[in-house]
N, CA, C and O atoms as a Tinker XYZ file with bonds, in Angstrom:
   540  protein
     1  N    112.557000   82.628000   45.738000    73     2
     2  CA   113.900000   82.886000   46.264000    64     1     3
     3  C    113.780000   83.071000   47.775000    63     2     4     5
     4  O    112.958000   83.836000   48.279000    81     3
     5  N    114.691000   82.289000   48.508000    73     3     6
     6  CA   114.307000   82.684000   49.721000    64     5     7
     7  C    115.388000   83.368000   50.379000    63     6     8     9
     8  O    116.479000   83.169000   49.845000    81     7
     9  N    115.396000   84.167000   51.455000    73     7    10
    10  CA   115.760000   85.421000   52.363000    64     9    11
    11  C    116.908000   84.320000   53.172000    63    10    12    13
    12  O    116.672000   83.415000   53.973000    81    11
    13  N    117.974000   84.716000   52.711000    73    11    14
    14  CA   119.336000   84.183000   53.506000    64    13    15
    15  C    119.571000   85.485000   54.461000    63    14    16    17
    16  O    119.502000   86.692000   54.233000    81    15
    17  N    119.875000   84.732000   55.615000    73    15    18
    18  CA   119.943000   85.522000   56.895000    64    17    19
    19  C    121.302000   85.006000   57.536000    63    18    20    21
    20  O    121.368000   83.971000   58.199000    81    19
    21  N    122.328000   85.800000   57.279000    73    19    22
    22  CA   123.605000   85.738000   57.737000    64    21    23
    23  C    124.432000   85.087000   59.418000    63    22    24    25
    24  O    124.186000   85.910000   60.299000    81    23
    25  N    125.113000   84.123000   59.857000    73    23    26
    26  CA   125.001000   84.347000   61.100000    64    25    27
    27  C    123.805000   83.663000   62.331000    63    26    28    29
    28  O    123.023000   82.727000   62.166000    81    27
    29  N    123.975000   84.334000   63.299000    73    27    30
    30  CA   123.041000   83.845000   64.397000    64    29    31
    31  C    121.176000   84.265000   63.806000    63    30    32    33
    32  O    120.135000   83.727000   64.182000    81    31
    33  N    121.377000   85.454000   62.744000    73    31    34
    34  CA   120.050000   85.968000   62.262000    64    33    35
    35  C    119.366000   84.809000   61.745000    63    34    36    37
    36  O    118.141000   84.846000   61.864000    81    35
    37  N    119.960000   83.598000   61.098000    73    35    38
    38  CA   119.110000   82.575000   60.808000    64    37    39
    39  C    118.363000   81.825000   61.708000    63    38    40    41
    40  O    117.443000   81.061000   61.417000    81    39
    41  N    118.800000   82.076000   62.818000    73    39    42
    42  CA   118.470000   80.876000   64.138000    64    41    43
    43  C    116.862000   81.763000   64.433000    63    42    44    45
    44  O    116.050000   81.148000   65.123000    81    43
    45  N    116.451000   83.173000   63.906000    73    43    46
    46  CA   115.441000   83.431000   64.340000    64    45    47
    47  C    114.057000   82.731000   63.144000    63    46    48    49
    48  O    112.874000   83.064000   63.070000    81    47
    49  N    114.645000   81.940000   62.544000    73    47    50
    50  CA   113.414000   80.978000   61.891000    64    49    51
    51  C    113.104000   79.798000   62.862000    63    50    52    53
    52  O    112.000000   79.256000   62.883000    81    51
    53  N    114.087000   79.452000   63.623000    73    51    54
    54  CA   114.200000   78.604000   64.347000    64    53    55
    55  C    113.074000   78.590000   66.032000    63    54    56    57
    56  O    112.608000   77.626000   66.640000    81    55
    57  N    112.967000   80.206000   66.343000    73    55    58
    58  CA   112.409000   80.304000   67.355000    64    57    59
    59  C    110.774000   79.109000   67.582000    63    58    60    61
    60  O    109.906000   78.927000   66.729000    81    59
    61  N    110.817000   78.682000   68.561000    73    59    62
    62  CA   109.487000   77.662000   68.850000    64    61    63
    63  C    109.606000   76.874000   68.165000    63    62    64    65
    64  O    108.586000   76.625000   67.523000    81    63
    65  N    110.568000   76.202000   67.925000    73    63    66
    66  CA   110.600000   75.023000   66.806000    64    65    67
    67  C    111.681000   74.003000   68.275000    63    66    68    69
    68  O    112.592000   74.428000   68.986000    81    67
    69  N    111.155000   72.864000   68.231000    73    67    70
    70  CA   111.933000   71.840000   69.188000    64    69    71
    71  C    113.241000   71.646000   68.594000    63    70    72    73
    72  O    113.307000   71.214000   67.443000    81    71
    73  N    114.497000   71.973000   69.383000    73    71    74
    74  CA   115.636000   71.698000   68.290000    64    73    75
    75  C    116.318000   70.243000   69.504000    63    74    76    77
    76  O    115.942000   69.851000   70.609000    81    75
    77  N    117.491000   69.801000   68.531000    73    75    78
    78  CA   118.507000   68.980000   69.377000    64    77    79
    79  C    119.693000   69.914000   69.688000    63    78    80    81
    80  O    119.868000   70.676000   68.737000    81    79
    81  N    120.535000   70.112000   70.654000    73    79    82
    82  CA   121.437000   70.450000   70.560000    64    81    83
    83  C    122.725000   69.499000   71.249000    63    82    84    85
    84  O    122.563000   68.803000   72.251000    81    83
    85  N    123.846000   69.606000   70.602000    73    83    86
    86  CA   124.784000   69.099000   71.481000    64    85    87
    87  C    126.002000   69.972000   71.426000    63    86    88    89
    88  O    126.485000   70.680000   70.542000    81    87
    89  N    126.376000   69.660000   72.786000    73    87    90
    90  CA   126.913000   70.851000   73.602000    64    89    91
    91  C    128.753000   70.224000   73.256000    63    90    92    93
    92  O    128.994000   69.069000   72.905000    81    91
    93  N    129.821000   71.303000   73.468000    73    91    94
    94  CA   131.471000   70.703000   73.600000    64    93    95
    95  C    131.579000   69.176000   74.272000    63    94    96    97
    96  O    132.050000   68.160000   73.761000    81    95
    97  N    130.941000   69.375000   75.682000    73    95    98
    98  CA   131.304000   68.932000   76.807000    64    97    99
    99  C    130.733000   67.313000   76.396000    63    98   100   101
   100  O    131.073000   66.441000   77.196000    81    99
   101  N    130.032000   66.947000   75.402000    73    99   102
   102  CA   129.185000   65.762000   74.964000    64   101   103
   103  C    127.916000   65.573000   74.838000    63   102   104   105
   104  O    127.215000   64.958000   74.035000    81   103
   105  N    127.637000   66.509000   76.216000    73   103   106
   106  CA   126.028000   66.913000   76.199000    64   105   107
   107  C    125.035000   67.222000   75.062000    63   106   108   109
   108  O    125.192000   68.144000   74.262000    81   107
   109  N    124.137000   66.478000   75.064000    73   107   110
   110  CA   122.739000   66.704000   74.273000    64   109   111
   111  C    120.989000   66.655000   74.835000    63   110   112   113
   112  O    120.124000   65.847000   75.174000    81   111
   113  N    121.213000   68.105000   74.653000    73   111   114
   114  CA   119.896000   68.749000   74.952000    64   113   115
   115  C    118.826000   69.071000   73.770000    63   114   116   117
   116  O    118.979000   69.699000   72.722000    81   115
   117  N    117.502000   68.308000   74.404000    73   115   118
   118  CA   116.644000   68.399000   73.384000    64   117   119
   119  C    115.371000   69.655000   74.152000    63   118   120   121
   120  O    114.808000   69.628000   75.246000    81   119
   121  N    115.310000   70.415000   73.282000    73   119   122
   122  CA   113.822000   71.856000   74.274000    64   121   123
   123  C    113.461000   72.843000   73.157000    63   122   124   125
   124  O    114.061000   72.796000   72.083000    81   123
   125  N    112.667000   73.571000   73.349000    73   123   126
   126  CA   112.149000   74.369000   72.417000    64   125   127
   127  C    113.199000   75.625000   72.652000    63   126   128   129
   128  O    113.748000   76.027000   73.678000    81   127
   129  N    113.262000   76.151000   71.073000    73   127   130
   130  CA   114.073000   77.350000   71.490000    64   129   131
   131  C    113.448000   78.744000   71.509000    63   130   132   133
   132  O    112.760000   79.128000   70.563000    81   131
   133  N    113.613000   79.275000   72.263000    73   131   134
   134  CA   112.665000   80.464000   72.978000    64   133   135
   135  C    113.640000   81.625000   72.912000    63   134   136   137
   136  O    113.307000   82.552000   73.650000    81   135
   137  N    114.492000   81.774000   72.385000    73   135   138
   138  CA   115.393000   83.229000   72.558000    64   137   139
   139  C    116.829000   82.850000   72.150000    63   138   140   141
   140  O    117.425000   81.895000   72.649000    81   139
   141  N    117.541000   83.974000   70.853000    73   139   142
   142  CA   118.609000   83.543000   71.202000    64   141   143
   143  C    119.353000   85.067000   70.928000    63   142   144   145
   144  O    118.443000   85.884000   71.067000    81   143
   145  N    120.318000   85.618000   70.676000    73   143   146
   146  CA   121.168000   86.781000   70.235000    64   145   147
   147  C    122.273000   86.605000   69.967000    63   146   148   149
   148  O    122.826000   85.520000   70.148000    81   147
   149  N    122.894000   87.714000   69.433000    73   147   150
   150  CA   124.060000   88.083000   68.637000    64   149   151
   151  C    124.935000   87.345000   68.619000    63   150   152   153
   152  O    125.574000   87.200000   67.577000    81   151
   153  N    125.305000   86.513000   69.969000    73   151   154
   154  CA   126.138000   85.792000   69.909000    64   153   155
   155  C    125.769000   83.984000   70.368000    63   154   156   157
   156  O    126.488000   83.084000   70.801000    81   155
   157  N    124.580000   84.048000   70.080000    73   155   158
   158  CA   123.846000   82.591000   69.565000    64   157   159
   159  C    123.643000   81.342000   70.878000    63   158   160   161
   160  O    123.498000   80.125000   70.988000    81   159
   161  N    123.755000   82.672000   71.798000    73   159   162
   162  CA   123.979000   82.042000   73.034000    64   161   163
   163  C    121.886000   81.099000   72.941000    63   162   164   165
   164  O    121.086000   81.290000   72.025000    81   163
   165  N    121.675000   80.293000   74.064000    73   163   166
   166  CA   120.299000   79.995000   73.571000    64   165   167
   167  C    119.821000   79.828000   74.928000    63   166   168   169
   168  O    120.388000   79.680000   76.010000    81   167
   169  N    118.022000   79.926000   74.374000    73   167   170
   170  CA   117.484000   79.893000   75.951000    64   169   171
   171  C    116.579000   78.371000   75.395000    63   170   172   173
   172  O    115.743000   78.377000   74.491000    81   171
   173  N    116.869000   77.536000   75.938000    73   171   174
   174  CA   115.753000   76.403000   75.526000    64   173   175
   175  C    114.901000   76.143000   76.992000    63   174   176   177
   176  O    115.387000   76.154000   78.123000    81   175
   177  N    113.429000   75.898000   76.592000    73   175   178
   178  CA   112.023000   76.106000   77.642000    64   177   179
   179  C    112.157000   74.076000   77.414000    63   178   180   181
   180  O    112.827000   73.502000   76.555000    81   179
   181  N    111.319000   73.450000   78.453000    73   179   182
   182  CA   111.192000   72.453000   78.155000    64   181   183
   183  C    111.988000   71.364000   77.927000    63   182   184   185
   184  O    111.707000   70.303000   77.369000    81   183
   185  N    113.305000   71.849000   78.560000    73   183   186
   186  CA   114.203000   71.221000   78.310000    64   185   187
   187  C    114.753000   69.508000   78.590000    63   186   188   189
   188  O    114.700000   69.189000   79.778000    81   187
   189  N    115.086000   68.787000   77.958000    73   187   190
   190  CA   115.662000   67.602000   78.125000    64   189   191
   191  C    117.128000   66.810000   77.996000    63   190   192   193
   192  O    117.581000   66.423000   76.919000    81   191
   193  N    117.495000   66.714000   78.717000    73   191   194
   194  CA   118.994000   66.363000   78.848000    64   193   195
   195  C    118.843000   64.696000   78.575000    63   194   196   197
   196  O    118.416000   63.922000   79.432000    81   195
   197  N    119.252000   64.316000   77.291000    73   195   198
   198  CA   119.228000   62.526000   76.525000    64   197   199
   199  C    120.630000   62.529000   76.950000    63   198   200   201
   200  O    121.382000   63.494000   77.081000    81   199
   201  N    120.884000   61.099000   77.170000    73   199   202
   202  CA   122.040000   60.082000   77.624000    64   201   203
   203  C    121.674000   58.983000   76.458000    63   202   204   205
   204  O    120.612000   58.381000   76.299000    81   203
   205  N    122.670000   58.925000   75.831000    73   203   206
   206  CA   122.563000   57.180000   75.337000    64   205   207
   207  C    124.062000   56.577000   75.453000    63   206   208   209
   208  O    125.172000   57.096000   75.575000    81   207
   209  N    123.550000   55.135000   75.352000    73   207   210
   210  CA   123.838000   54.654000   75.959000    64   209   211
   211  C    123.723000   53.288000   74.884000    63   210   212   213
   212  O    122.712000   52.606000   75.047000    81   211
   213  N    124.586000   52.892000   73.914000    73   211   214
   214  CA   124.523000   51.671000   72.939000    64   213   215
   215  C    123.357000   52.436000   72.192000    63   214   216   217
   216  O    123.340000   53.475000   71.533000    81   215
   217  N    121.773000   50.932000   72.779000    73   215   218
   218  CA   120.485000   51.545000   71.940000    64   217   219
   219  C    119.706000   51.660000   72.957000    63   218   220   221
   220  O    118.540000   51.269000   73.013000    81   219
   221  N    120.487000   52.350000   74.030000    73   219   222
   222  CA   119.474000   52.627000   74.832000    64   221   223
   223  C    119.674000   54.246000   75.503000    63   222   224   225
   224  O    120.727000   54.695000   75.957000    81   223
   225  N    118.465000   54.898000   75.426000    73   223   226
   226  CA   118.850000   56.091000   76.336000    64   225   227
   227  C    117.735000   56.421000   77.686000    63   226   228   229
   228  O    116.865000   55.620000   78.026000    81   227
   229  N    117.959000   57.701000   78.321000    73   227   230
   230  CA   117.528000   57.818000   79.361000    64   229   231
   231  C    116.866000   59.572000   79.171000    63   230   232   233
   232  O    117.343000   60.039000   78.137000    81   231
   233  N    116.329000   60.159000   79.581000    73   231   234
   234  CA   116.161000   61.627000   79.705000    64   233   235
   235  C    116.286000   61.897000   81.021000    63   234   236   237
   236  O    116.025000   61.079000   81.903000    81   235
   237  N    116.723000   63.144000   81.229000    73   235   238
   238  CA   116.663000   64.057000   82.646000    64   237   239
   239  C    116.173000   65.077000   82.325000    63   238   240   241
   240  O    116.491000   65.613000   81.263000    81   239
   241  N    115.170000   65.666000   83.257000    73   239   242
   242  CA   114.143000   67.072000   82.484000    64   241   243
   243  C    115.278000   68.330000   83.184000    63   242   244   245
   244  O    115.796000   68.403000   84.299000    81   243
   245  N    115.343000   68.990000   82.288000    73   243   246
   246  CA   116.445000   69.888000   82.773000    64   245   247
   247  C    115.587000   71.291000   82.683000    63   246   248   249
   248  O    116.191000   72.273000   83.115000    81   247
   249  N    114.364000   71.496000   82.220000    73   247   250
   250  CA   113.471000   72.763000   82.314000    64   249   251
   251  C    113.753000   73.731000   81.577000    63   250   252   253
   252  O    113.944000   73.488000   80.386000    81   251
   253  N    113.871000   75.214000   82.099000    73   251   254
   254  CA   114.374000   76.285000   81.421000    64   253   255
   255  C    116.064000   76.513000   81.414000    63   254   256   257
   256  O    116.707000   76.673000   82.451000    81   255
   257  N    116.652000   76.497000   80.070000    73   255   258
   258  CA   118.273000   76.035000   79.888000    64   257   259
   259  C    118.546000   77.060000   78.978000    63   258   260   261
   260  O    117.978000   77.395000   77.939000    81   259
   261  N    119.750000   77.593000   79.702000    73   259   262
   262  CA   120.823000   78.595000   78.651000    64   261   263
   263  C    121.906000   77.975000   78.423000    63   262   264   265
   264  O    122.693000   77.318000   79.104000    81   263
   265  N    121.817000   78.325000   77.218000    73   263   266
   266  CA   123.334000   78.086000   76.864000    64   265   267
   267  C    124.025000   78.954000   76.143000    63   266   268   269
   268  O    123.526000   79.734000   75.331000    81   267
   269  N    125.756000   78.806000   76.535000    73   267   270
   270  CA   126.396000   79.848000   75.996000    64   269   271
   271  C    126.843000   79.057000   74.165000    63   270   272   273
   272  O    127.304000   77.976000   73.799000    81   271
   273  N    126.348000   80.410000   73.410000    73   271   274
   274  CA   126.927000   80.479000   72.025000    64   273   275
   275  C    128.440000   79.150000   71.919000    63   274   276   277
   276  O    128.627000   78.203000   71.154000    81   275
   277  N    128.974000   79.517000   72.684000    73   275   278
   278  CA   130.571000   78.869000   72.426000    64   277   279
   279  C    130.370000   77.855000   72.374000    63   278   280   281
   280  O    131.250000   77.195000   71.823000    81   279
   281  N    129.429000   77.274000   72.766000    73   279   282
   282  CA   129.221000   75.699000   73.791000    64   281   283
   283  C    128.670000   74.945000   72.766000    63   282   284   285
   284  O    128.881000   73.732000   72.799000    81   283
   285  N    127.870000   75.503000   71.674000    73   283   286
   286  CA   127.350000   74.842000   70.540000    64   285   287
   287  C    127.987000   74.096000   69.935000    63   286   288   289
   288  O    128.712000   74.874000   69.315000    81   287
   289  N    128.311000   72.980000   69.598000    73   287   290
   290  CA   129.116000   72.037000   68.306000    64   289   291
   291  C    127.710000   71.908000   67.145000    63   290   292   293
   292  O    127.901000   72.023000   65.934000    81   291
   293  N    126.533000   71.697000   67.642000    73   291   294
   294  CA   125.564000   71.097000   66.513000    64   293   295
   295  C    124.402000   71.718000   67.270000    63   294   296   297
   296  O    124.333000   72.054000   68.452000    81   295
   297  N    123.301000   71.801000   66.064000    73   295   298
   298  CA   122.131000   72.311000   66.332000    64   297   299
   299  C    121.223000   71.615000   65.155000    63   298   300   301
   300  O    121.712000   71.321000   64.064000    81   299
   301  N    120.088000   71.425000   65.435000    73   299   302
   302  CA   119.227000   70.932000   64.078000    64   301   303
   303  C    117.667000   70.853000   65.053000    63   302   304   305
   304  O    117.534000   70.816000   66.276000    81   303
   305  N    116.751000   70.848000   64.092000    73   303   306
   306  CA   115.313000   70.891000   64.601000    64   305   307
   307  C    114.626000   69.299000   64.309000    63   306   308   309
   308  O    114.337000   68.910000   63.177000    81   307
   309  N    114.477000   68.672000   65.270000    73   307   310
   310  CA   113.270000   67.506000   65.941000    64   309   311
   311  C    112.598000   67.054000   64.704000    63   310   312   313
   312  O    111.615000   67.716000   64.373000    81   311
   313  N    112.900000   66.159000   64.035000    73   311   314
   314  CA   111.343000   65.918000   63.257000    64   313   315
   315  C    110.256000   65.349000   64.237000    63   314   316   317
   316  O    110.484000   64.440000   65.034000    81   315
   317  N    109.423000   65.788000   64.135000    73   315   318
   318  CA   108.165000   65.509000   65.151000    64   317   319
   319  C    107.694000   64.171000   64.752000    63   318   320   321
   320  O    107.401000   63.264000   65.531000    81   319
   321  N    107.638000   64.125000   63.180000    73   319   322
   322  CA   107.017000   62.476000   63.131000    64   321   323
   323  C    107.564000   61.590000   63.013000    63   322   324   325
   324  O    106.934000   60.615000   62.602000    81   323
   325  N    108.993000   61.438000   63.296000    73   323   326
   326  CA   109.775000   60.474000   63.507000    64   325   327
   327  C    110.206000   60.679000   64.711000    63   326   328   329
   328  O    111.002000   59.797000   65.033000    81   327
   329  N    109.974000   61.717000   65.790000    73   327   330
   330  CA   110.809000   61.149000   67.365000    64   329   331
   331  C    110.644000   60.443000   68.041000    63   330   332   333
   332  O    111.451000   60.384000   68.969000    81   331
   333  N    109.854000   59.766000   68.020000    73   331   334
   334  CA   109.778000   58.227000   68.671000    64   333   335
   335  C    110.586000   57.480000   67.999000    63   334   336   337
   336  O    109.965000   56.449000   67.739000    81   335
   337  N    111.553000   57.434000   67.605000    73   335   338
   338  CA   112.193000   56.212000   67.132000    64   337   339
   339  C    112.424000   54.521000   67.792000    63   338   340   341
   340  O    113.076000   54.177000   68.778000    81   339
   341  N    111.774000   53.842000   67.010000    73   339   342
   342  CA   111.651000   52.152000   67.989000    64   341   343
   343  C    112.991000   51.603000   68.036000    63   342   344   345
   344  O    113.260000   50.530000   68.577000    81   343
   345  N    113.720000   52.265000   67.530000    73   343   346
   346  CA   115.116000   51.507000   67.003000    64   345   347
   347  C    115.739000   51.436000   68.805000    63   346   348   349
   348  O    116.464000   50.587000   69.323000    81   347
   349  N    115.273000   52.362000   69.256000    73   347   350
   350  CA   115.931000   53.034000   70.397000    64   349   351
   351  C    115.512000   52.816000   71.528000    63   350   352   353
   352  O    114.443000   53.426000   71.535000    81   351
   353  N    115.676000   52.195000   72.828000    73   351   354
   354  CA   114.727000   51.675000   73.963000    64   353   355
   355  C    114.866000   52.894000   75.031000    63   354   356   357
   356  O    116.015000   53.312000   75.172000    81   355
   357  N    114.124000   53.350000   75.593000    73   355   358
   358  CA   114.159000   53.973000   76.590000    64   357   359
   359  C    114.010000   53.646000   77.651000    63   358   360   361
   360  O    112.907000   53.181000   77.940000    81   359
   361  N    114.922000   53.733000   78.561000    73   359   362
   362  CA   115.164000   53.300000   79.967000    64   361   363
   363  C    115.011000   53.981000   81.177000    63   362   364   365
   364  O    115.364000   55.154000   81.054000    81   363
   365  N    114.535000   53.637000   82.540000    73   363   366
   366  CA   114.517000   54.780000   83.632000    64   365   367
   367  C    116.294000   55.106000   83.685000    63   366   368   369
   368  O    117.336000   54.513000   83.406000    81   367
   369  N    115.805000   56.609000   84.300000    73   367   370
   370  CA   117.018000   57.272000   84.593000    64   369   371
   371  C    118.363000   56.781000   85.237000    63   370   372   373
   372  O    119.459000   56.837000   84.679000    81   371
   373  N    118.185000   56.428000   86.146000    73   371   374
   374  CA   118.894000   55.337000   87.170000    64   373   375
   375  C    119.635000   54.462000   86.351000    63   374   376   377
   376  O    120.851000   54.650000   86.345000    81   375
   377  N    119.083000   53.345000   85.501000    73   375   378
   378  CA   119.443000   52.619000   84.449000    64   377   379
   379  C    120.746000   52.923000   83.821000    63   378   380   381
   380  O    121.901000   52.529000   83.984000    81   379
   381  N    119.958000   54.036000   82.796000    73   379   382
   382  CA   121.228000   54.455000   81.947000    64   381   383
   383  C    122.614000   55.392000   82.651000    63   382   384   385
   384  O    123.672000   55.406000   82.022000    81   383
   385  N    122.479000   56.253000   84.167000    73   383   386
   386  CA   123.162000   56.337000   84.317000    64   385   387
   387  C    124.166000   55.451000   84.716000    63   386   388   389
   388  O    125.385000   55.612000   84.658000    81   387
   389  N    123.668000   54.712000   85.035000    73   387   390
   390  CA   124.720000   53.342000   85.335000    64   389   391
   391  C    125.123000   52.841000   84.057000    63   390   392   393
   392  O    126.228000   52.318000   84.207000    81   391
   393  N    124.877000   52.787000   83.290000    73   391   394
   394  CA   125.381000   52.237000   81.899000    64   393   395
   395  C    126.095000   53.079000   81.761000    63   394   396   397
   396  O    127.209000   52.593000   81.570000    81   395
   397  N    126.131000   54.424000   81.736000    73   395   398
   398  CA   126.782000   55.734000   81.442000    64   397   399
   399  C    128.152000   55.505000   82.229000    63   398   400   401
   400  O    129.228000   55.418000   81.637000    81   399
   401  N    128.015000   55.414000   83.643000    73   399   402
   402  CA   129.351000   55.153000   84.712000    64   401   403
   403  C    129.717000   53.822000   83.978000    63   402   404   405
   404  O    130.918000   53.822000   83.710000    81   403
   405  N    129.109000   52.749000   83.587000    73   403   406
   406  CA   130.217000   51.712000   83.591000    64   405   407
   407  C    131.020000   51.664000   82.175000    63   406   408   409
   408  O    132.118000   51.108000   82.182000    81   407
   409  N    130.500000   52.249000   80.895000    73   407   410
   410  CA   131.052000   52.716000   79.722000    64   409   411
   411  C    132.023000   53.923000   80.114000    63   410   412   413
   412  O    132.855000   54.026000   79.213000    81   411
   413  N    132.162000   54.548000   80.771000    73   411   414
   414  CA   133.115000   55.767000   81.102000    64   413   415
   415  C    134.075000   54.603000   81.580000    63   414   416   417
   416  O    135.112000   54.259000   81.014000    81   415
   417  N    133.477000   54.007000   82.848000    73   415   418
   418  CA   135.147000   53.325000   83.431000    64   417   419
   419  C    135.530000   52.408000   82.299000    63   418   420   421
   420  O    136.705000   52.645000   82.019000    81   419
   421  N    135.106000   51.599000   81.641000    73   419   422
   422  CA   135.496000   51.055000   80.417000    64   421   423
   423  C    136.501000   51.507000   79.438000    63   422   424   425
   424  O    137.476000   50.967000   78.917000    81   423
   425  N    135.982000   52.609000   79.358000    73   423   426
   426  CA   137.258000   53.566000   78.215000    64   425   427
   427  C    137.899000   53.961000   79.294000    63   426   428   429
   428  O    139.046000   53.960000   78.847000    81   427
   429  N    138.009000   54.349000   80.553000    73   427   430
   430  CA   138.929000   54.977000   81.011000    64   429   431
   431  C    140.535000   54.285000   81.213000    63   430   432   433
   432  O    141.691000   54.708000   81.172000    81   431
   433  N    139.656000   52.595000   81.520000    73   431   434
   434  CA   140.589000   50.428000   81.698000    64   433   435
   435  C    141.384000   51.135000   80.334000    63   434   436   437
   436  O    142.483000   51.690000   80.349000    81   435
   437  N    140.579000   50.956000   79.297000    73   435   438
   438  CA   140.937000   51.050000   77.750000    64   437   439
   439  C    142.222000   51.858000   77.871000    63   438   440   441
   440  O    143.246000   51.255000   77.547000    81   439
   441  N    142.351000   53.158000   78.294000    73   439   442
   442  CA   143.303000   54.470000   78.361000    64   441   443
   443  C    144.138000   53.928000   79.518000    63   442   444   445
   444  O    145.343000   54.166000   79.432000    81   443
   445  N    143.924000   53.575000   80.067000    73   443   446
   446  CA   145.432000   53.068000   80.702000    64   445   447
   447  C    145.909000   51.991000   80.280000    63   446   448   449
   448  O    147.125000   51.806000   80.336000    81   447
   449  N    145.122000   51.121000   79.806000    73   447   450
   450  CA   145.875000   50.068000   79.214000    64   449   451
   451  C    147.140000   50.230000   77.994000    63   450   452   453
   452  O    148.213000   49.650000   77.827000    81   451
   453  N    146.499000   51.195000   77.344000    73   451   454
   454  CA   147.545000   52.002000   76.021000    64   453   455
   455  C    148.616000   52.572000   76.634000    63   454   456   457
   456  O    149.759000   52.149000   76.458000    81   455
   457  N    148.304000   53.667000   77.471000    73   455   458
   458  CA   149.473000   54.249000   78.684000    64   457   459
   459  C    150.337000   53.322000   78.995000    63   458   460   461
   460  O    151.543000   53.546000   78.895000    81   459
   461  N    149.855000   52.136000   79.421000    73   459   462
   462  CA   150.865000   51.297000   80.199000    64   461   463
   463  C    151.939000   50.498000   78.907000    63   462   464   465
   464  O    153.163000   50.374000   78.940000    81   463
   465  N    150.947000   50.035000   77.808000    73   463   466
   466  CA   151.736000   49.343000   76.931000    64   465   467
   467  C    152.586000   50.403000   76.069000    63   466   468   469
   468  O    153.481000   49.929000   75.369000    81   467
   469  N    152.368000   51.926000   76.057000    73   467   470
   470  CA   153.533000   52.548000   75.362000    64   469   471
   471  C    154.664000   52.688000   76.568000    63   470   472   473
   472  O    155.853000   52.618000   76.255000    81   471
   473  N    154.404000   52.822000   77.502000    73   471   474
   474  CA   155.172000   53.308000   78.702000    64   473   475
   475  C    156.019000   52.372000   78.159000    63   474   476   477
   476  O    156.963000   52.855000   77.534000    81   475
   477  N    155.926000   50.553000   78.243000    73   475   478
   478  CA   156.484000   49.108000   78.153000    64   477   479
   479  C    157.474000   49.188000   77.063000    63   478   480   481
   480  O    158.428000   48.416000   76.962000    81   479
   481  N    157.106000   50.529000   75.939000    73   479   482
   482  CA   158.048000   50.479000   74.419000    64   481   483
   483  C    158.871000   51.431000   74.046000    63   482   484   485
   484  O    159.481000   51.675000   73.006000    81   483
   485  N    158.730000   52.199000   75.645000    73   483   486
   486  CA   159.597000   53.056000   75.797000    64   485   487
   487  C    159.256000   54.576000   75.176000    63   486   488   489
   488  O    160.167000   55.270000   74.726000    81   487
   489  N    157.979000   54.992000   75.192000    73   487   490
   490  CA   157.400000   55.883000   75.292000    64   489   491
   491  C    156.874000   56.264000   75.925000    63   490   492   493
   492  O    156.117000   55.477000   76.495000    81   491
   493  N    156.813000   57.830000   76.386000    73   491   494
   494  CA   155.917000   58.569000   77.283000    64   493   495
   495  C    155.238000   59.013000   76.540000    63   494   496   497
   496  O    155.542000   59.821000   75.663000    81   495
   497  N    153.564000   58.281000   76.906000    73   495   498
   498  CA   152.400000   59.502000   76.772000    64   497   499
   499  C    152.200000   60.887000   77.353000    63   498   500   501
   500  O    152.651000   61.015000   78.491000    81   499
   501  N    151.751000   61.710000   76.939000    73   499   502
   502  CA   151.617000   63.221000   77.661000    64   501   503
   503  C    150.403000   63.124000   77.999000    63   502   504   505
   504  O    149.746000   62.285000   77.384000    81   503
   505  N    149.783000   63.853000   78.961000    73   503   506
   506  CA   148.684000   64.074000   79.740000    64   505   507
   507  C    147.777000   65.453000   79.043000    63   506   508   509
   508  O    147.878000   66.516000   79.657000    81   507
   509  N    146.929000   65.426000   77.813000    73   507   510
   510  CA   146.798000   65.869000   76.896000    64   509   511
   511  C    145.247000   66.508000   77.408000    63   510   512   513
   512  O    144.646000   67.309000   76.691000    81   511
   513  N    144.750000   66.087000   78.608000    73   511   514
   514  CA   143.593000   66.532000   78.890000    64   513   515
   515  C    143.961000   68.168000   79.841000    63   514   516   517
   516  O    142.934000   68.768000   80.160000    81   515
   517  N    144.740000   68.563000   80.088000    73   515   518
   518  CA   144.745000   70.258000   80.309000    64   517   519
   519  C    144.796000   71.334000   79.546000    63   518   520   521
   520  O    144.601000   72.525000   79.788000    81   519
   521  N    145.279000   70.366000   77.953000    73   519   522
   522  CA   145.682000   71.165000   76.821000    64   521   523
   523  C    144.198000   71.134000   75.967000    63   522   524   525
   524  O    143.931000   71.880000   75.025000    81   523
   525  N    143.182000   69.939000   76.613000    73   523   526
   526  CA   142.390000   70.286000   75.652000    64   525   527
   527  C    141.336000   71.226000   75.378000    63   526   528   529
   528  O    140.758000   71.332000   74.296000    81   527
   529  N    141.088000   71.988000   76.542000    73   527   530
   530  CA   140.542000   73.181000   77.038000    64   529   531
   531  C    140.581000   74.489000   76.435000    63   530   532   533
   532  O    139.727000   75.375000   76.400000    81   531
   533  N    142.259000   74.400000   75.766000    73   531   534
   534  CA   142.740000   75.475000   75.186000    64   533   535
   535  C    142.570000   74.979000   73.625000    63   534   536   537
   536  O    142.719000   75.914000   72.839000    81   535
   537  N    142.378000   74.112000   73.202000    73   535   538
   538  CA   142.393000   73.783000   71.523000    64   537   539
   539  C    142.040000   74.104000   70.778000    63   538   540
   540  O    142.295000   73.575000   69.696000    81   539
């Protein structure tokens, strides 16, 4: 039978174990987790900030990283003998951020294009990105 630990108390099986995390904002940080408390806030050592990008991604070493509890959407631990995945190309940094900027302006063409064709049918879109902060 094993010891269910209520809450943020489970995350202390977790300590020194490489986790993924991804953050509200889209962000996904991969680092060991080294500390966390009551309110699940986290300290990751070793940290790596992944971009992808189609099948391709990039890393930025982001070092010693806190994060606040709130900020969590997902958490899970690294399998070690599958993180190399081949499926997946890794690219210099530079690279994918540019893939990153030109997929952002892409959807952004995309979002006005909709804007413009409801505007055309006699609808107003609302500007839904101040409200989403509060959601």
């Amino acid at each position: 039978m094993s010891n269910y630990l209520p809450g943020t108390a489970s995350l202390v099986e977790e300590i020194d174990k490489k986790l993924l995390v991804v953050l509200r904002d889209g962000r996904t940080l991969i680092g060991f987790l080294r500390s966390i408390d009551q309110f699940a806030n986290l300290v990751l050592h070793r940290t790596i900030e992944r971009i992808h990008v189609g099948k391709k991604y990039g890393d930025i070493d982001r070092g010693i990283f806190i994060v606040r509890g709130e900020n969590v959407v997902l958490l899970g631990e690294v399998d070690l003998q599958n993180e190399n995945n081949p499926s997946l190309e890794k690219v210099p940094i530079d690279d994918i951020l540019e893939m990153q900027r030109a997929e952002q302006l892409q959807k952004q063409q995309e979002e006005d294009l909709k804007k413009k064709a409801l505007k055309e049918r006699g609808l107003h879109p609302t500007d839904h990105s101040v409200l989403d902060d509060y959601s």
